[in-house]
C-alpha positions as CSV (number, residue, x, y, z in Angstrom):
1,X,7.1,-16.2,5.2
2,X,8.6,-14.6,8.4
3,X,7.6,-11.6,10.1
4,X,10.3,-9.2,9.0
5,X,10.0,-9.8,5.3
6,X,6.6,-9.7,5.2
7,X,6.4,-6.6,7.2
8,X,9.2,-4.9,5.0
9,X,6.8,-6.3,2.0
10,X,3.9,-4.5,3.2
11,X,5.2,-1.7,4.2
12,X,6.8,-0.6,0.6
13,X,3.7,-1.6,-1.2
14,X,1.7,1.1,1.3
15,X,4.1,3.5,0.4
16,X,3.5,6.5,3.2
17,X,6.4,8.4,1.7
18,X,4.4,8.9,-1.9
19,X,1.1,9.1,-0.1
20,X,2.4,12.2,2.0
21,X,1.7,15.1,-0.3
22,X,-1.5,14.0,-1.3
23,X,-2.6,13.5,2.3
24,X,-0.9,17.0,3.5
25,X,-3.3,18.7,0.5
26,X,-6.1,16.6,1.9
27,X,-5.4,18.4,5.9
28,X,-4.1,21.2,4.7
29,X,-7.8,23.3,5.4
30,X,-9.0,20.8,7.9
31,X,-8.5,22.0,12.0
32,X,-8.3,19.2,13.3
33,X,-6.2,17.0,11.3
34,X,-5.3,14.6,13.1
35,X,-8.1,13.3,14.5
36,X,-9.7,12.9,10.9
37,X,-6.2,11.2,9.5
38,X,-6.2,8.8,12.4
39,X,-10.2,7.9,11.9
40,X,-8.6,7.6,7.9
41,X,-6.3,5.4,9.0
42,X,-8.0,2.9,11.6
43,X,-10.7,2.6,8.2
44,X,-8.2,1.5,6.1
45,X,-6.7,-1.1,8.7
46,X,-9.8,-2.5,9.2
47,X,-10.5,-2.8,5.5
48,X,-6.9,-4.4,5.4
49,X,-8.0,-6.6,7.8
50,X,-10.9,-7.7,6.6
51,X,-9.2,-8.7,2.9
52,X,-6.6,-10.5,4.6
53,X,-9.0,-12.8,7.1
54,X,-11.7,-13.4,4.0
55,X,-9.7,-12.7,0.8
56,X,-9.6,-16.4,0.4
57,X,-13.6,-16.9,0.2
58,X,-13.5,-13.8,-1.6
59,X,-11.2,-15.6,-4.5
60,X,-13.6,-18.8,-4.1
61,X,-16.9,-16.5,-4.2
62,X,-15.8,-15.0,-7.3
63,X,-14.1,-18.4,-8.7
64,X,-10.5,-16.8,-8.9
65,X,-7.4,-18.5,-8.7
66,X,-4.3,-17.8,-6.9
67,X,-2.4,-17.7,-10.1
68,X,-4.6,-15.0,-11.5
69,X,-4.7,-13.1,-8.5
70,X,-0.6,-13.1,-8.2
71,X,-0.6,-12.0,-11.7
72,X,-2.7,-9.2,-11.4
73,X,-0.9,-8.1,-8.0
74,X,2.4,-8.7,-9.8
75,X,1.5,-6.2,-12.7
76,X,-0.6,-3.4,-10.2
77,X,2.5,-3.1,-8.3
78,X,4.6,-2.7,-11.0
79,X,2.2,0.0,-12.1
80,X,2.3,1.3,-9.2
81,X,6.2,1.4,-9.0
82,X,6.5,2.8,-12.2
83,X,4.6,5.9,-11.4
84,X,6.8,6.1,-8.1
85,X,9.9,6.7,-10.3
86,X,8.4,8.3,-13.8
87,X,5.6,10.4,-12.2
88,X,3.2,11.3,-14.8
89,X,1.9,14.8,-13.8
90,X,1.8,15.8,-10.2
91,X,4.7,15.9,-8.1
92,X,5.1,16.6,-4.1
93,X,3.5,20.4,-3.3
94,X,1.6,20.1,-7.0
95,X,-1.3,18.8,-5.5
96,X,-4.8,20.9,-5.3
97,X,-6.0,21.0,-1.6
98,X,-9.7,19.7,-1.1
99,X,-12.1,22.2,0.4
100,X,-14.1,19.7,2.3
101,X,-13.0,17.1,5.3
102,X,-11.6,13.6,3.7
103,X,-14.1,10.5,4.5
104,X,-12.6,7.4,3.4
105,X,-12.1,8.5,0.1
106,X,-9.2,8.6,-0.9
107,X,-7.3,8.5,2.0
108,X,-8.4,5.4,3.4
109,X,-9.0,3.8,-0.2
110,X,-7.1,3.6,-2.2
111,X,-4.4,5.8,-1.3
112,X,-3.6,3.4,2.3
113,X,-6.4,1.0,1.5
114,X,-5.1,0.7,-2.3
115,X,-5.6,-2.2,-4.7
116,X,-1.8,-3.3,-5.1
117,X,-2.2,-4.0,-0.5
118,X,-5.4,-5.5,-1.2
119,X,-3.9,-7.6,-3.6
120,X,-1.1,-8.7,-1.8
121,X,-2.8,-9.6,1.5
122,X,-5.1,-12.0,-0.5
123,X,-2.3,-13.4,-2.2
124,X,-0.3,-13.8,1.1
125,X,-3.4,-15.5,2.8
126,X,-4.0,-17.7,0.0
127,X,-0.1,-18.7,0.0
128,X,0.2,-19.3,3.6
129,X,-3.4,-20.1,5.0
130,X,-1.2,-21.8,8.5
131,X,0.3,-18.5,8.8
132,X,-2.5,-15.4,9.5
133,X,-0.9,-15.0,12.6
134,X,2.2,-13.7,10.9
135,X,0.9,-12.3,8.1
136,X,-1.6,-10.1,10.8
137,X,1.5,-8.8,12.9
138,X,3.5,-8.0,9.9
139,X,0.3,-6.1,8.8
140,X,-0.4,-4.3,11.6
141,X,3.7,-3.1,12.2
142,X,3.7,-1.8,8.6
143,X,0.4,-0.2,9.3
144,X,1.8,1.1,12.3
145,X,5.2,2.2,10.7
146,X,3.1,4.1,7.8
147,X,0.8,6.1,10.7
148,X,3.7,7.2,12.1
149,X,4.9,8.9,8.8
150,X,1.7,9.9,7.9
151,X,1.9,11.6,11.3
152,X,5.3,13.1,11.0
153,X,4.7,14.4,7.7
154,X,4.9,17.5,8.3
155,X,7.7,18.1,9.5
156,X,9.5,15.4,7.5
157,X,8.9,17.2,4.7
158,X,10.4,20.4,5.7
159,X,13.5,18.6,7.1
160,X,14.0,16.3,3.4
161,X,12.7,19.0,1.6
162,X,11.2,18.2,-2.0
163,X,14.1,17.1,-3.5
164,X,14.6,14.6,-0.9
165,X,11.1,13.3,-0.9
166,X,11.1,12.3,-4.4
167,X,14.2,10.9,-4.2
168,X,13.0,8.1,-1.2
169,X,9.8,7.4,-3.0
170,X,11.7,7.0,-6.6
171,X,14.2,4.6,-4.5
172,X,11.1,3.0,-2.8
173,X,9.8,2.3,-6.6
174,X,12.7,0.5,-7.7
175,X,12.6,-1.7,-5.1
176,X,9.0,-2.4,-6.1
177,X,9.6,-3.2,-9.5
178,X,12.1,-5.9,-8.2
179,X,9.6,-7.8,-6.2
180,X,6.5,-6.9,-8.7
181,X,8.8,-8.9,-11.1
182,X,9.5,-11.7,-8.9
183,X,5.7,-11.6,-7.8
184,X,5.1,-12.1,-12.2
185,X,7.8,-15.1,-12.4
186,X,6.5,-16.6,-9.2
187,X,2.9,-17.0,-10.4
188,X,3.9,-17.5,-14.0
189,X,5.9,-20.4,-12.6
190,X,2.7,-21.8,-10.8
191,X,0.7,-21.6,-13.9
192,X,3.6,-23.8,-15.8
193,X,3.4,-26.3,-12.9
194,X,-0.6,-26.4,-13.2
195,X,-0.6,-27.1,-17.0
């Protein structure tokens, strides 16, 4: 696992492109918005921080295997992916906006903080235990990566307009579905080995 993979990894599974609309109906009555979606987002990093450094004695405290967890990961994300391309209701400007300032949820979990990330990062750590230093930069520049979207939103969606929007996050879903299904065949490969 080097930096860049990992990084381009985490970065489509926190998906800031599909979490823009729901986050602009979140702000959209709130003055100052940017300081409340940059506490939002420091919350959610240190949550994704803290299931990366301890999802390991999390899966021993709750007597989980790696296998099951890459399973379950595998098929979240997929989930996930599938909504990104076949949206089942709401779209990008369908959302209601909240009347009431956003604290931690859902912007910080689970729409940055999500299960498919928290997944992943315990997988990861459990996969490469000699490599947190890697698997924390790569965290922290897809973090960083997504804040600046979630930043720019605004304006990014008046320059892609709708149409365009939906057509990076469907895109963004199909390469999700490729590496949910190589996540699946990965761990149902391990569970072969095991038997």
């Amino acid at each position: 696992m080097d930096i860049l993979s990992a990084t381009i990894l985490l970065f489509l599974i926190l998906d800031p492109l599909g979490n823009i609309p729901i986050f602009l109906s979140q702000l959209e009555k709130v003055e100052n918005r940017y300081q409340v979606l940059a506490r939002e987002l420091l919350l959610a990093l240190a949550i994704l921080f803290l299931f990366l450094f301890f999802g390991k004695q999390m899966l021993a405290f709750l007597h989980l295997e790696q296998v099951s967890v890459s399973l379950a990961g595998a098929i979240i994300l997929f989930i996930i992916a599938l909504r990104m391309i076949f949206p089942a209701s709401k779209q990008y400007g369908d959302e209601e906006a909240a009347d009431e300032v956003p604290f931690i949820v859902p912007m910080a979990i689970p729409l940055v903080a999500g299960p498919s990330i928290l997944a992943t990062l315990i997988l990861l750590a459990s996969k490469h235990p000699d490599q947190f230093d890697v698997l924390a930069i790569a965290l922290f520049i897809a973090w960083f990566l997504s804040a600046i979207i979630l930043f720019s939103a605004t304006a990014m969606q008046k320059y892609l307009g709708k149409n365009g929007m939906i057509a990076i996050e469907r895109l963004m879903g199909m390469i999700l579905i490729a590496i949910a299904v190589q996540m699946f065949l990965d761990g149902i490969k391990s569970f072969l080995a095991t038997v």
